[in-house]
N, CA, C and O atoms as a Tripos MOL2 file, in Angstrom:
@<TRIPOS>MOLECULE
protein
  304   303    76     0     0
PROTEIN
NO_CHARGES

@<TRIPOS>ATOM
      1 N         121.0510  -76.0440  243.9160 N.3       1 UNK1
      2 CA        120.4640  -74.7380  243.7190 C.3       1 UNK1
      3 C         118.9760  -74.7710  244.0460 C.2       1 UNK1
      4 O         118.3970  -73.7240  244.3370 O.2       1 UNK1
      5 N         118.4120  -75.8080  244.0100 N.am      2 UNK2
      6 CA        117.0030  -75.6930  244.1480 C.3       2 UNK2
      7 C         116.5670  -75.9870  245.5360 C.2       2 UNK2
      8 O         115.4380  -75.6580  245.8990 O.2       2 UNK2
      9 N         117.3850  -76.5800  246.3230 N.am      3 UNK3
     10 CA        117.2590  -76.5450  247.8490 C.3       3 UNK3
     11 C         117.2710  -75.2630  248.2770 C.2       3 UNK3
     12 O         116.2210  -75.0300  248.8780 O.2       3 UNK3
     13 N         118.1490  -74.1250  248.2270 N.am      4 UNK4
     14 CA        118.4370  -72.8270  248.2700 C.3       4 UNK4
     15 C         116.7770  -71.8750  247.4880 C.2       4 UNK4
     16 O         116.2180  -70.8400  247.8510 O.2       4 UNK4
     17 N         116.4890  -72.7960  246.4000 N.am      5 UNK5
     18 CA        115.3040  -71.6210  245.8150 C.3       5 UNK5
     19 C         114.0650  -71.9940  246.4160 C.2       5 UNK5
     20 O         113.0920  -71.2560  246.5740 O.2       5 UNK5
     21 N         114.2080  -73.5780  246.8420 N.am      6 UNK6
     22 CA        112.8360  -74.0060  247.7170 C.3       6 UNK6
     23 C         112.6810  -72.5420  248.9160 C.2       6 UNK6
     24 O         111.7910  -71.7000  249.0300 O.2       6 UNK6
     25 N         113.7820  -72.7160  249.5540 N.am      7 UNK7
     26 CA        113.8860  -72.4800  250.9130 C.3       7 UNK7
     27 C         113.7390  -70.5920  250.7840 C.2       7 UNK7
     28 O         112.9430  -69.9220  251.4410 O.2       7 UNK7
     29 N         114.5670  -70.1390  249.9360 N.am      8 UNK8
     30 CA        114.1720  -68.7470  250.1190 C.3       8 UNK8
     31 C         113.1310  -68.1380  248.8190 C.2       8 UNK8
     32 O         112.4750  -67.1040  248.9450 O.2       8 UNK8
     33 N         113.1290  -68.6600  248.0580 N.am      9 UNK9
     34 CA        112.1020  -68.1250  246.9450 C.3       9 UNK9
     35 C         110.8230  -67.5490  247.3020 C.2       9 UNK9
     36 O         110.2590  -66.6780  246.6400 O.2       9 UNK9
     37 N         110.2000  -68.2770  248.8140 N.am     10 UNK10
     38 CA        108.8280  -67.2260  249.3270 C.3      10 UNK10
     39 C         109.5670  -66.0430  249.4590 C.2      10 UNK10
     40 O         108.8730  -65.3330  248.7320 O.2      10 UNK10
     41 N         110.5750  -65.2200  249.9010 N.am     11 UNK11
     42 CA        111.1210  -64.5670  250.5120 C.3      11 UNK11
     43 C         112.0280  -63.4970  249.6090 C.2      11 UNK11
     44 O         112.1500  -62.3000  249.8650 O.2      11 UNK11
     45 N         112.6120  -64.1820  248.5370 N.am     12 UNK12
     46 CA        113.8060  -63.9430  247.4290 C.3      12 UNK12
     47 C         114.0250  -64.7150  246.5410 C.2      12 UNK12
     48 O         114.2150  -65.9300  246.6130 O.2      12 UNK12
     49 N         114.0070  -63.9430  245.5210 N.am     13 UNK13
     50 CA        114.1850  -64.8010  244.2910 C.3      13 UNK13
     51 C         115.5730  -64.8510  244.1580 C.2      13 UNK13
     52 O         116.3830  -63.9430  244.3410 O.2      13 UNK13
     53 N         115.7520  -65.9320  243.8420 N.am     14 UNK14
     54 CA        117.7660  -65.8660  243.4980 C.3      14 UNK14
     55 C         118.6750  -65.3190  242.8950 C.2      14 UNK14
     56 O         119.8670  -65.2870  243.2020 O.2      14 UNK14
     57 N         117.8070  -64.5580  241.4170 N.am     15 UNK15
     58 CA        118.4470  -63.4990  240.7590 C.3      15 UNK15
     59 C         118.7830  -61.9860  242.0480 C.2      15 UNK15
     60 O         119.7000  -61.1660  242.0160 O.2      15 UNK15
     61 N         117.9090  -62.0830  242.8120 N.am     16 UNK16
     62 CA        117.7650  -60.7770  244.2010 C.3      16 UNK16
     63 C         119.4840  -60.7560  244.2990 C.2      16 UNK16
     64 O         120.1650  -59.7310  244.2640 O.2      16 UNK16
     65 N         119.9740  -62.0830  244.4240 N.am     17 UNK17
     66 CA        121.7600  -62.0280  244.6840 C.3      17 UNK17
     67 C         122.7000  -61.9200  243.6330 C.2      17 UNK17
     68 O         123.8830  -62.1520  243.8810 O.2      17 UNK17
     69 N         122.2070  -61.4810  242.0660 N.am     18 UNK18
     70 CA        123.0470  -60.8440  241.5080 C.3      18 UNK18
     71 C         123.7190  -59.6900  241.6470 C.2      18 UNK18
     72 O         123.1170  -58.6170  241.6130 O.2      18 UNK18
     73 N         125.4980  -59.7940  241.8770 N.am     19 UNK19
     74 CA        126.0840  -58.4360  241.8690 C.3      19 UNK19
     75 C         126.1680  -58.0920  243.5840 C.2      19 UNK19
     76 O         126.5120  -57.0200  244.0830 O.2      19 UNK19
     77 N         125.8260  -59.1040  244.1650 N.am     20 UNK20
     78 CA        125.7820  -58.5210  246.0000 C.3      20 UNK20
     79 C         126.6820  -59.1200  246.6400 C.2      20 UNK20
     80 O         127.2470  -60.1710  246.3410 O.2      20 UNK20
     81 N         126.7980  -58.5970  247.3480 N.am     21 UNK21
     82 CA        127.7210  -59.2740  248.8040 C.3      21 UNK21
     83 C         127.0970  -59.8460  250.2420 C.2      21 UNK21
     84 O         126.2800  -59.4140  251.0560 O.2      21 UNK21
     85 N         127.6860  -60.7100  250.1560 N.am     22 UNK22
     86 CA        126.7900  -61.9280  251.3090 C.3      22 UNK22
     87 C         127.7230  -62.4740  252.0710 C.2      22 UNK22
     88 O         128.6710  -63.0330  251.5200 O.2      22 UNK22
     89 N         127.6330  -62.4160  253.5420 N.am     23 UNK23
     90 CA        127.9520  -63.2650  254.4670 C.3      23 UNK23
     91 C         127.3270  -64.5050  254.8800 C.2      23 UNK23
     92 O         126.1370  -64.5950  255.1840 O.2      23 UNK23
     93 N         128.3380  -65.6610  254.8850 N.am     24 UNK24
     94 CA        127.4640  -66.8310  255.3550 C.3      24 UNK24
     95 C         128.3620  -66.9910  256.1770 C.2      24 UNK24
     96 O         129.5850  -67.0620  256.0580 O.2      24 UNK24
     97 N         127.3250  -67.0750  257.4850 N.am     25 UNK25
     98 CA        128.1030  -67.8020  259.1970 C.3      25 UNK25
     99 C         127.7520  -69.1960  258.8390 C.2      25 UNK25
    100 O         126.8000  -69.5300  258.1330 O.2      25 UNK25
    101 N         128.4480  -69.8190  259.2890 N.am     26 UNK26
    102 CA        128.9580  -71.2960  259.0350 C.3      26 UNK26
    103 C         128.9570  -72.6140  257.9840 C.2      26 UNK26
    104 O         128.4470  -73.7340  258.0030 O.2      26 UNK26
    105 N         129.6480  -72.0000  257.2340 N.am     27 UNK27
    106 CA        129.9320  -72.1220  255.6300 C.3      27 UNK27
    107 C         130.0470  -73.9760  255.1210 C.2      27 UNK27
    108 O         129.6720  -74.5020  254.0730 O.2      27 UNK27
    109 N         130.6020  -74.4920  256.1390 N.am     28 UNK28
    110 CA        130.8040  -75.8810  256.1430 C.3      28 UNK28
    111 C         131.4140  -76.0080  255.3090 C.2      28 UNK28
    112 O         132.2530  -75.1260  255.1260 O.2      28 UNK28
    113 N         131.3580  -77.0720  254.4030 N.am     29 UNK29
    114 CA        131.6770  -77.0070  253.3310 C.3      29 UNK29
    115 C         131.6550  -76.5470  252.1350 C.2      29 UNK29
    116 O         132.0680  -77.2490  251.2120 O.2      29 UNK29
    117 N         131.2430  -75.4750  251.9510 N.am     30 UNK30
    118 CA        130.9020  -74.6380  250.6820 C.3      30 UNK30
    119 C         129.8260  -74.5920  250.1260 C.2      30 UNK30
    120 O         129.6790  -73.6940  249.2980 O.2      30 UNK30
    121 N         128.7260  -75.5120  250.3730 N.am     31 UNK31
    122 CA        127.2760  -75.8460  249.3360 C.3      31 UNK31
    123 C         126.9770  -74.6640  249.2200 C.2      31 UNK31
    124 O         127.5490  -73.9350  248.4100 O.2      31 UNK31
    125 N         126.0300  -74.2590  250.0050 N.am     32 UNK32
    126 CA        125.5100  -72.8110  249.8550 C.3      32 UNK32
    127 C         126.1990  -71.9510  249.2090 C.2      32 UNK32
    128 O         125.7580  -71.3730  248.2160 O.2      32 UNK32
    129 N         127.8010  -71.6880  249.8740 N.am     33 UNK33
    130 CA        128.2550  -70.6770  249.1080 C.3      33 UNK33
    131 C         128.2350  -71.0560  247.8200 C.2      33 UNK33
    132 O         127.3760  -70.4490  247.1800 O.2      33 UNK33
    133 N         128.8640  -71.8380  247.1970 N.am     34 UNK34
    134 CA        128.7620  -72.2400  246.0280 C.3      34 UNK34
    135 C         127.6350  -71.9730  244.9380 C.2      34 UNK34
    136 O         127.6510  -71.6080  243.7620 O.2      34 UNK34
    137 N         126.5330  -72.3580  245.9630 N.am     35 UNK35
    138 CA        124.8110  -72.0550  244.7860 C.3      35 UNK35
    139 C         124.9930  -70.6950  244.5950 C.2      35 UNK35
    140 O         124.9060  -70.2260  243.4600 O.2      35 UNK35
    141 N         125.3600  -69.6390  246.0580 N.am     36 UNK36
    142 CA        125.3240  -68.1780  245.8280 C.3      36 UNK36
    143 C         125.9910  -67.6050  244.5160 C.2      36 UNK36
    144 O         125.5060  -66.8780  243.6490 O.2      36 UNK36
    145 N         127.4670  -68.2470  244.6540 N.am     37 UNK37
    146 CA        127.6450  -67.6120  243.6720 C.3      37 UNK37
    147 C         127.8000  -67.8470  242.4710 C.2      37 UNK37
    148 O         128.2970  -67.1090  241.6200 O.2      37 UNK37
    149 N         127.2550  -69.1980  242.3240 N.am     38 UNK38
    150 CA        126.9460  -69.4320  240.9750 C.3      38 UNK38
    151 C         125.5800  -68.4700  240.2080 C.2      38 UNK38
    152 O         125.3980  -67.9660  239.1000 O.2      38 UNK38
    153 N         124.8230  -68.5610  241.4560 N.am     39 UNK39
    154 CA        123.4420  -67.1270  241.2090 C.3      39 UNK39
    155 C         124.0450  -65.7370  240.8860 C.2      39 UNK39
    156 O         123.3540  -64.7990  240.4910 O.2      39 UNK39
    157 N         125.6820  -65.6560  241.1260 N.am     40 UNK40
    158 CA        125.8890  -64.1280  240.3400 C.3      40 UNK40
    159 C         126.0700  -63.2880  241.9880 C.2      40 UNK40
    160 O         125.7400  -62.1030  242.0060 O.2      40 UNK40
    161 N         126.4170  -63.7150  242.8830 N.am     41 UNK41
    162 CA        126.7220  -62.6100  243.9800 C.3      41 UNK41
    163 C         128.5200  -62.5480  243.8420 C.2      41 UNK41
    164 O         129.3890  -63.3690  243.5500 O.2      41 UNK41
    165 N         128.5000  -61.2810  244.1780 N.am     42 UNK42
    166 CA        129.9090  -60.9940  243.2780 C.3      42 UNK42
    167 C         130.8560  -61.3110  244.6700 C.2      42 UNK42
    168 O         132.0620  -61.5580  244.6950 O.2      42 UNK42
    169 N         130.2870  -61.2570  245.3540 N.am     43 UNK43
    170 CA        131.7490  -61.7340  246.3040 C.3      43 UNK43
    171 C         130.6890  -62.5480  247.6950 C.2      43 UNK43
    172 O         129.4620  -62.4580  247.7390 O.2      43 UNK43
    173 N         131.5090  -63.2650  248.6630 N.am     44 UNK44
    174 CA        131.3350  -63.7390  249.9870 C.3      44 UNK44
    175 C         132.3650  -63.9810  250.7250 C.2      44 UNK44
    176 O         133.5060  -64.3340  250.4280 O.2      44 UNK44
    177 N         131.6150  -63.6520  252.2100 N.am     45 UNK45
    178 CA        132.3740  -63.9580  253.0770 C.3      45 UNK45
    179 C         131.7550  -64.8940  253.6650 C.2      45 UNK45
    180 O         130.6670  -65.0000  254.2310 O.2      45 UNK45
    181 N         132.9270  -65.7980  253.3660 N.am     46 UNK46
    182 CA        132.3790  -67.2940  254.2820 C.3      46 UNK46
    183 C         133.2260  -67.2650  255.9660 C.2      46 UNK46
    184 O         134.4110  -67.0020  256.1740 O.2      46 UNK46
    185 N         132.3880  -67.5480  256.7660 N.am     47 UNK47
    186 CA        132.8490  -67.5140  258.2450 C.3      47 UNK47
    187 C         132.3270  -68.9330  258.8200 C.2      47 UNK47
    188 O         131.1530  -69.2980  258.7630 O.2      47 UNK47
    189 N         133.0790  -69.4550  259.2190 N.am     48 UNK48
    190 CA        133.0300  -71.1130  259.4380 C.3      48 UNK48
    191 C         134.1000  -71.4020  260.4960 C.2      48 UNK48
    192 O         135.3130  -71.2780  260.3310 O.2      48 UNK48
    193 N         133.5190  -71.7750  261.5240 N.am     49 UNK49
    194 CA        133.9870  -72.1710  263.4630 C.3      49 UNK49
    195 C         135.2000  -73.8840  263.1030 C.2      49 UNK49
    196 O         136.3390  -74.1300  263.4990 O.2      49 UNK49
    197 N         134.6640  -74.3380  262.6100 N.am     50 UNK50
    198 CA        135.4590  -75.7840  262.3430 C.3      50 UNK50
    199 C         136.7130  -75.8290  261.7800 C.2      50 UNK50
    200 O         137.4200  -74.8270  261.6660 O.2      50 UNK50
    201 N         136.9690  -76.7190  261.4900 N.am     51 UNK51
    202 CA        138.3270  -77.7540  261.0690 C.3      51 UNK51
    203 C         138.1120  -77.6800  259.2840 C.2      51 UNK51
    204 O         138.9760  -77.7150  258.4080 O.2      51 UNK51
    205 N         136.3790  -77.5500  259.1480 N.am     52 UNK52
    206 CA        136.2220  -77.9420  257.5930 C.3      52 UNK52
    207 C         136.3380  -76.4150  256.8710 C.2      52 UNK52
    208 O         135.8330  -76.1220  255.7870 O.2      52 UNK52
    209 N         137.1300  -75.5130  257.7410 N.am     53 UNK53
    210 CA        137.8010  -73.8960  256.6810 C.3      53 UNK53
    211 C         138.7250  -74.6720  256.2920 C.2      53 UNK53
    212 O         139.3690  -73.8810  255.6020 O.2      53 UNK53
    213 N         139.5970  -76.2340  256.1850 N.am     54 UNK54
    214 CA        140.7910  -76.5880  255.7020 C.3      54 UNK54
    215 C         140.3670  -76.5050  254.4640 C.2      54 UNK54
    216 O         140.9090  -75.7690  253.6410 O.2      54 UNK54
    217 N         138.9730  -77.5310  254.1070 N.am     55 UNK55
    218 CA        138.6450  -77.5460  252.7260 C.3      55 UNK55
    219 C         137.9130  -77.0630  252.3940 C.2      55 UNK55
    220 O         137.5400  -77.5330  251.3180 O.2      55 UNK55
    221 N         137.1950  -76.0060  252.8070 N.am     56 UNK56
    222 CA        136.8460  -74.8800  252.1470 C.3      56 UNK56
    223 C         137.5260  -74.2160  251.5580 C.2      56 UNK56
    224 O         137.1340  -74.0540  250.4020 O.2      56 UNK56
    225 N         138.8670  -73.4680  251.9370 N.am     57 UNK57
    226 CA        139.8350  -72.7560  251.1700 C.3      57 UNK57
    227 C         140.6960  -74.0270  250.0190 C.2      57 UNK57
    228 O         140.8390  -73.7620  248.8250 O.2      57 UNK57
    229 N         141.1000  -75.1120  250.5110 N.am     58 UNK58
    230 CA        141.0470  -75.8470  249.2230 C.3      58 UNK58
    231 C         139.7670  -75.7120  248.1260 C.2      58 UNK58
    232 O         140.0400  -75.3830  246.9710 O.2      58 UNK58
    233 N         138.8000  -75.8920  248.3910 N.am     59 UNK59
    234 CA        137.7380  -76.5260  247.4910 C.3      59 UNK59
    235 C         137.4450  -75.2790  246.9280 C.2      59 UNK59
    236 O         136.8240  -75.4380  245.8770 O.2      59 UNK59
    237 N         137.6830  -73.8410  247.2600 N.am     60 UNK60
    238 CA        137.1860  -72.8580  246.6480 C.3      60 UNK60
    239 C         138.4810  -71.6920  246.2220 C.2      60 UNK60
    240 O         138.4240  -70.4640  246.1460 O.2      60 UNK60
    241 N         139.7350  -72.7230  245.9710 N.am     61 UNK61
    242 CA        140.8330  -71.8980  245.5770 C.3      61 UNK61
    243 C         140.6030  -70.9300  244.3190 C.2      61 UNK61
    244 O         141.0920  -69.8080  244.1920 O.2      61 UNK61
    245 N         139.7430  -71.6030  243.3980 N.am     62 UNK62
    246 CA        139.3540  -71.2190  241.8900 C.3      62 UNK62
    247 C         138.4010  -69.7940  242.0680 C.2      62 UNK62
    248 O         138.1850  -68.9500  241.1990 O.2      62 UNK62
    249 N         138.0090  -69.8080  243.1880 N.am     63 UNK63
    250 CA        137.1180  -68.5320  243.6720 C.3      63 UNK63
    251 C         138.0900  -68.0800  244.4040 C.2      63 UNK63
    252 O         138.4760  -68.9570  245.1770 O.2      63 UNK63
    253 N         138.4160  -67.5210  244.4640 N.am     64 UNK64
    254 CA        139.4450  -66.7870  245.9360 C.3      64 UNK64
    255 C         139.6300  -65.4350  245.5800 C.2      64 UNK64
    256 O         139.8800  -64.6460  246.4920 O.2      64 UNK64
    257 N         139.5240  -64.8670  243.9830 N.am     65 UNK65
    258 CA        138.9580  -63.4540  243.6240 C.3      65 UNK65
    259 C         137.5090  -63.0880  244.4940 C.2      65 UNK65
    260 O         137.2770  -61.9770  244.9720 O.2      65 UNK65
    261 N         136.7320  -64.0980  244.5740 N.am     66 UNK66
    262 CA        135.2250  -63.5250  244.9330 C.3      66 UNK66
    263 C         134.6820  -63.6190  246.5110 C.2      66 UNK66
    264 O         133.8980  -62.8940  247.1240 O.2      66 UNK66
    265 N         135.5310  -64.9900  246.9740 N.am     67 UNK67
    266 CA        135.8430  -65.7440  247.8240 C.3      67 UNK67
    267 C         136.4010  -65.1220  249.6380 C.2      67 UNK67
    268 O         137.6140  -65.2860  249.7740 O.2      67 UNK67
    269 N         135.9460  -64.7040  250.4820 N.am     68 UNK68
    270 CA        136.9190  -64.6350  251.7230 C.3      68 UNK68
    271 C         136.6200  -65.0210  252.5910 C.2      68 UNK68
    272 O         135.6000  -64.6960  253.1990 O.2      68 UNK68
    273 N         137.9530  -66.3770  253.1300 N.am     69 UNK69
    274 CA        137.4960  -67.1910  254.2560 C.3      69 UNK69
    275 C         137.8150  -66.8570  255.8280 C.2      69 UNK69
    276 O         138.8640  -66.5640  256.4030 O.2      69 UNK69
    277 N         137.0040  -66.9560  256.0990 N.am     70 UNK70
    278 CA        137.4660  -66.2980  258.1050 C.3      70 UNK70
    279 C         137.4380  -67.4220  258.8190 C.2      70 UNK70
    280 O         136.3300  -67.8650  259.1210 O.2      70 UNK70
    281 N         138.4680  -68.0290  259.1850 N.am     71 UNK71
    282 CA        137.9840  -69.1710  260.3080 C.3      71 UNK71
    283 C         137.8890  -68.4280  262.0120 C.2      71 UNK71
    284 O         138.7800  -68.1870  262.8270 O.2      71 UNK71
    285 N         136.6450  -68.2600  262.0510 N.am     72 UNK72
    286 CA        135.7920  -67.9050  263.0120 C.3      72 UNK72
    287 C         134.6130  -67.9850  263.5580 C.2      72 UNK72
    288 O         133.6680  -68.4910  262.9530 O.2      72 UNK72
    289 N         134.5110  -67.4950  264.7780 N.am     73 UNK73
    290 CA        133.0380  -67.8370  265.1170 C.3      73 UNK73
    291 C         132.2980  -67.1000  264.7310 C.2      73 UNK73
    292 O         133.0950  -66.1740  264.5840 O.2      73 UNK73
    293 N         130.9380  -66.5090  264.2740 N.am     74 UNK74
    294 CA        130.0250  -65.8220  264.1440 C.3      74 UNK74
    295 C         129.2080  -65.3580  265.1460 C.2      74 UNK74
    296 O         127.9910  -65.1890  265.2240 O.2      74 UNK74
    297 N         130.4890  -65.1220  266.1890 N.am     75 UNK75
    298 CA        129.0880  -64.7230  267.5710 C.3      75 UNK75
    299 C         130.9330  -64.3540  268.2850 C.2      75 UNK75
    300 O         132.0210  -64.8490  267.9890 O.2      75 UNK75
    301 N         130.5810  -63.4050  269.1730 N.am     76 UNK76
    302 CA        131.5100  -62.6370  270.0740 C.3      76 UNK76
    303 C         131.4300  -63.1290  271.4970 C.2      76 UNK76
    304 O         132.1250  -62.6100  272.3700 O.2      76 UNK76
@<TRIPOS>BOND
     1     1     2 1
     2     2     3 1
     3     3     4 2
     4     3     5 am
     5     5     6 1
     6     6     7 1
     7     7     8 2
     8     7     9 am
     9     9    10 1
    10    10    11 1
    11    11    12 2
    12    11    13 am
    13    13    14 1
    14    14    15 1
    15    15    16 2
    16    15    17 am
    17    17    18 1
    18    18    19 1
    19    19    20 2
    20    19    21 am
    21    21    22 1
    22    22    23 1
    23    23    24 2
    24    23    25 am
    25    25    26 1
    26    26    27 1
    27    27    28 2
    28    27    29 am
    29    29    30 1
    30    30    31 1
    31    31    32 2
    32    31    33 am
    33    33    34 1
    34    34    35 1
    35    35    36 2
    36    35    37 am
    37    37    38 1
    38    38    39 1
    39    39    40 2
    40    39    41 am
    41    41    42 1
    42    42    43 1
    43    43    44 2
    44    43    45 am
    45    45    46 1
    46    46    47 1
    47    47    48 2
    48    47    49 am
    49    49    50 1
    50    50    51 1
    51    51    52 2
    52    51    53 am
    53    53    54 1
    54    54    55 1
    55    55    56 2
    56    55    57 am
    57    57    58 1
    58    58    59 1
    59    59    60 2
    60    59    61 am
    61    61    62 1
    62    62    63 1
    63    63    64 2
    64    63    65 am
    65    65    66 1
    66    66    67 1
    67    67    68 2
    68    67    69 am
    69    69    70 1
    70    70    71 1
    71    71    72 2
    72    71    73 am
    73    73    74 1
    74    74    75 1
    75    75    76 2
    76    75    77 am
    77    77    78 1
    78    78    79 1
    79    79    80 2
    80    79    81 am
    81    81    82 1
    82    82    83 1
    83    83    84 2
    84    83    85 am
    85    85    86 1
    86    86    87 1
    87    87    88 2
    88    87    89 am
    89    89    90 1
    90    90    91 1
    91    91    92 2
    92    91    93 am
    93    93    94 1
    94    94    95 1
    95    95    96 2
    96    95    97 am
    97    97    98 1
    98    98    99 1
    99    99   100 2
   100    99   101 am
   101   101   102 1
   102   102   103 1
   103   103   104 2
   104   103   105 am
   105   105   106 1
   106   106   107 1
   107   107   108 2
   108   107   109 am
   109   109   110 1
   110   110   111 1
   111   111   112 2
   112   111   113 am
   113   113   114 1
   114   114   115 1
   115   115   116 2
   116   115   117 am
   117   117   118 1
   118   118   119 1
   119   119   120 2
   120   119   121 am
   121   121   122 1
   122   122   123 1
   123   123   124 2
   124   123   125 am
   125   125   126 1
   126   126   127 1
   127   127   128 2
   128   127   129 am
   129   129   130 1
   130   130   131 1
   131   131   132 2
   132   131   133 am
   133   133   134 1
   134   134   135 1
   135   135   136 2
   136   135   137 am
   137   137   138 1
   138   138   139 1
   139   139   140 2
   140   139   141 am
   141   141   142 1
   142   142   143 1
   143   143   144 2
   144   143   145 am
   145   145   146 1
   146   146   147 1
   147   147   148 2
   148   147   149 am
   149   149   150 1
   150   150   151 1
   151   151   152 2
   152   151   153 am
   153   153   154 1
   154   154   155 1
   155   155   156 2
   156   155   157 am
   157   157   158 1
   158   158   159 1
   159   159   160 2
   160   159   161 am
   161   161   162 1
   162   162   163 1
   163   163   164 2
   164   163   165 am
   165   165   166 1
   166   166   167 1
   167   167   168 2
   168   167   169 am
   169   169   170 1
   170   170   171 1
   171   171   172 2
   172   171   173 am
   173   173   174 1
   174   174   175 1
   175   175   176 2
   176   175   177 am
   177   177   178 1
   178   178   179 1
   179   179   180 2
   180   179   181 am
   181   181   182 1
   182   182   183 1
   183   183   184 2
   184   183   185 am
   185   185   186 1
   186   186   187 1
   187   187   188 2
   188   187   189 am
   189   189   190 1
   190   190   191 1
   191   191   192 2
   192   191   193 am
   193   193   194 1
   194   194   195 1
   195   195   196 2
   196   195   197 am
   197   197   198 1
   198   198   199 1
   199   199   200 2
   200   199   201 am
   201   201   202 1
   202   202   203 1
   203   203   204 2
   204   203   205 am
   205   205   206 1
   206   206   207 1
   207   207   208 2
   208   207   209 am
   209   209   210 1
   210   210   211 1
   211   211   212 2
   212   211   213 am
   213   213   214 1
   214   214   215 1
   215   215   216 2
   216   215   217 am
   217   217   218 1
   218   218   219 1
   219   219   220 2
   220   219   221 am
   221   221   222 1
   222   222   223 1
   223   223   224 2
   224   223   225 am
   225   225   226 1
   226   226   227 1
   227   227   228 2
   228   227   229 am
   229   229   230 1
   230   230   231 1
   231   231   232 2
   232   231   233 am
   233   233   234 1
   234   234   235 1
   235   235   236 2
   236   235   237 am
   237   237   238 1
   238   238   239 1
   239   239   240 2
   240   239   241 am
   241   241   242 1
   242   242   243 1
   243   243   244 2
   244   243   245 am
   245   245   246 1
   246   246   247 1
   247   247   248 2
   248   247   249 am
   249   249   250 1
   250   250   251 1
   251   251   252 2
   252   251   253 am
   253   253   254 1
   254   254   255 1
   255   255   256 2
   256   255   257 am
   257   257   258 1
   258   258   259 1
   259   259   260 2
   260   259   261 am
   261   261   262 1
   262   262   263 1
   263   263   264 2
   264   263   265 am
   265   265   266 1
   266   266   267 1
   267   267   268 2
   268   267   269 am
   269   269   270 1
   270   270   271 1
   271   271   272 2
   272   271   273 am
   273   273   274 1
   274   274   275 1
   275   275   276 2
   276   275   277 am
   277   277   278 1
   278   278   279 1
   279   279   280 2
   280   279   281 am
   281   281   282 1
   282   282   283 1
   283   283   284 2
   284   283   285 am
   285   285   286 1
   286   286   287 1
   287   287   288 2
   288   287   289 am
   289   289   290 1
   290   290   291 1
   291   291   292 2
   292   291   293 am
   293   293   294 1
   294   294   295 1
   295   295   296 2
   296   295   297 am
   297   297   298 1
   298   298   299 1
   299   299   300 2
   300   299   301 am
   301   301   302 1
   302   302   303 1
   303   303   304 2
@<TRIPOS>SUBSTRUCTURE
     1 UNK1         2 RESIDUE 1 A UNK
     2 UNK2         6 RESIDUE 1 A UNK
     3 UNK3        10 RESIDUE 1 A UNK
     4 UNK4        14 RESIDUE 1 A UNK
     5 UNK5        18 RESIDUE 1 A UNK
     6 UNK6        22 RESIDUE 1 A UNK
     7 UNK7        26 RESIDUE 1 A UNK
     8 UNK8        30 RESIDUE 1 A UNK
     9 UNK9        34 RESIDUE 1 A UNK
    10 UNK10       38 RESIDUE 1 A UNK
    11 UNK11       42 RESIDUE 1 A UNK
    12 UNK12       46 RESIDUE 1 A UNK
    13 UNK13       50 RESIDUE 1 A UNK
    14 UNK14       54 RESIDUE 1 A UNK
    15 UNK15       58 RESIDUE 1 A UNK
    16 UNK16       62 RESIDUE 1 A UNK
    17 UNK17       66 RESIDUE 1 A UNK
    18 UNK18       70 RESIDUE 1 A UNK
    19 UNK19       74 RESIDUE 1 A UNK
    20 UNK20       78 RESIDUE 1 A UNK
    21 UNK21       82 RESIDUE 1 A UNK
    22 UNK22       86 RESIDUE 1 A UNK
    23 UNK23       90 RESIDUE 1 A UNK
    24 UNK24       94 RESIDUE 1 A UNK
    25 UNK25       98 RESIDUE 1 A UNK
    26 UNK26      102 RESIDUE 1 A UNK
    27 UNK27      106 RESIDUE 1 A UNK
    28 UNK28      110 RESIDUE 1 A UNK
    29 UNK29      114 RESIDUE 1 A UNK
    30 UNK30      118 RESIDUE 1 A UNK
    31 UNK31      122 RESIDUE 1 A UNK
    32 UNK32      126 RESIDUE 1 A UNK
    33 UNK33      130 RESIDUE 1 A UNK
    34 UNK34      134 RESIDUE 1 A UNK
    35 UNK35      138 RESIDUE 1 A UNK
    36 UNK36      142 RESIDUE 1 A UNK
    37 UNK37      146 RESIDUE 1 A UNK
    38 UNK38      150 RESIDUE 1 A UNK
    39 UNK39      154 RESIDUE 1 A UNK
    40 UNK40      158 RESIDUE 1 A UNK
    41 UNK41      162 RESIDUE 1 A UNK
    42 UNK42      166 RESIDUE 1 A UNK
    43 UNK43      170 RESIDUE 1 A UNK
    44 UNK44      174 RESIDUE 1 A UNK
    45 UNK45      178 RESIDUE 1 A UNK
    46 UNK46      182 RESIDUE 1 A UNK
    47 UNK47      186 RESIDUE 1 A UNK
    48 UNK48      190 RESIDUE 1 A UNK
    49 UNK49      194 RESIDUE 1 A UNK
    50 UNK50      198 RESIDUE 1 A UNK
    51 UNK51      202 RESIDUE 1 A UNK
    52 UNK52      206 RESIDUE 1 A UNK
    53 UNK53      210 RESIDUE 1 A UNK
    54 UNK54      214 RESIDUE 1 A UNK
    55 UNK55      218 RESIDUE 1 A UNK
    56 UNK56      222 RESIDUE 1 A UNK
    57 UNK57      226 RESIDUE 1 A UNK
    58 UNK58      230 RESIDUE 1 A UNK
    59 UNK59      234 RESIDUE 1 A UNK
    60 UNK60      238 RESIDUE 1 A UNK
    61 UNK61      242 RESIDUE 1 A UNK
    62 UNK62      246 RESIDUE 1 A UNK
    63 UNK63      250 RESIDUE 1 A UNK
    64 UNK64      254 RESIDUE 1 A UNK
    65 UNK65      258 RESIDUE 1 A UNK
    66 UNK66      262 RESIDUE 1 A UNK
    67 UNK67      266 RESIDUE 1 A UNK
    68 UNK68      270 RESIDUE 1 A UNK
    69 UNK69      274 RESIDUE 1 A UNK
    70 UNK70      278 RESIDUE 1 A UNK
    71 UNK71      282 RESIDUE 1 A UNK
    72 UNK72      286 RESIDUE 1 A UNK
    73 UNK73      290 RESIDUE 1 A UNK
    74 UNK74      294 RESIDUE 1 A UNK
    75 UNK75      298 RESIDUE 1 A UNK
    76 UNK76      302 RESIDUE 1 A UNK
């Protein structure tokens, strides 16, 4: 979480993502998403190009109310 508050805290404070909806293009393995919504963003869409949407949708079965995985690219 504090890699995430280093990096955007000039910018946004992390409470800013309580209750929101957020897209993350290339999700990897979940870190990020994970900090998000432990900060209280009520849902994401994770969009991730690789092989590692296998364990993303494993690793974030327990989220899958808040959770939606696209295995895709983020560019047309």
């Amino acid at each position: 979480m504090q890699v995430l508050a280093d990096t955007l805290g000039p910018l946004l404070p992390l409470l800013a993502f309580e209750g929101t909806r957020i897209a993350e293009i290339g999700s990897g393995t979940g870190r990020i998403l994970r900090v998000l919504l432990s900060v209280g963003a009520s849902n994401v869409l994770a969009i991730e190009p690789s092989r590692a949407v296998r364990g993303l949708r494993r690793d974030l079965q327990s989220d899958v109310h808040r959770v939606e995985i696209l295995h895709a690219r983020g560019q047309h």
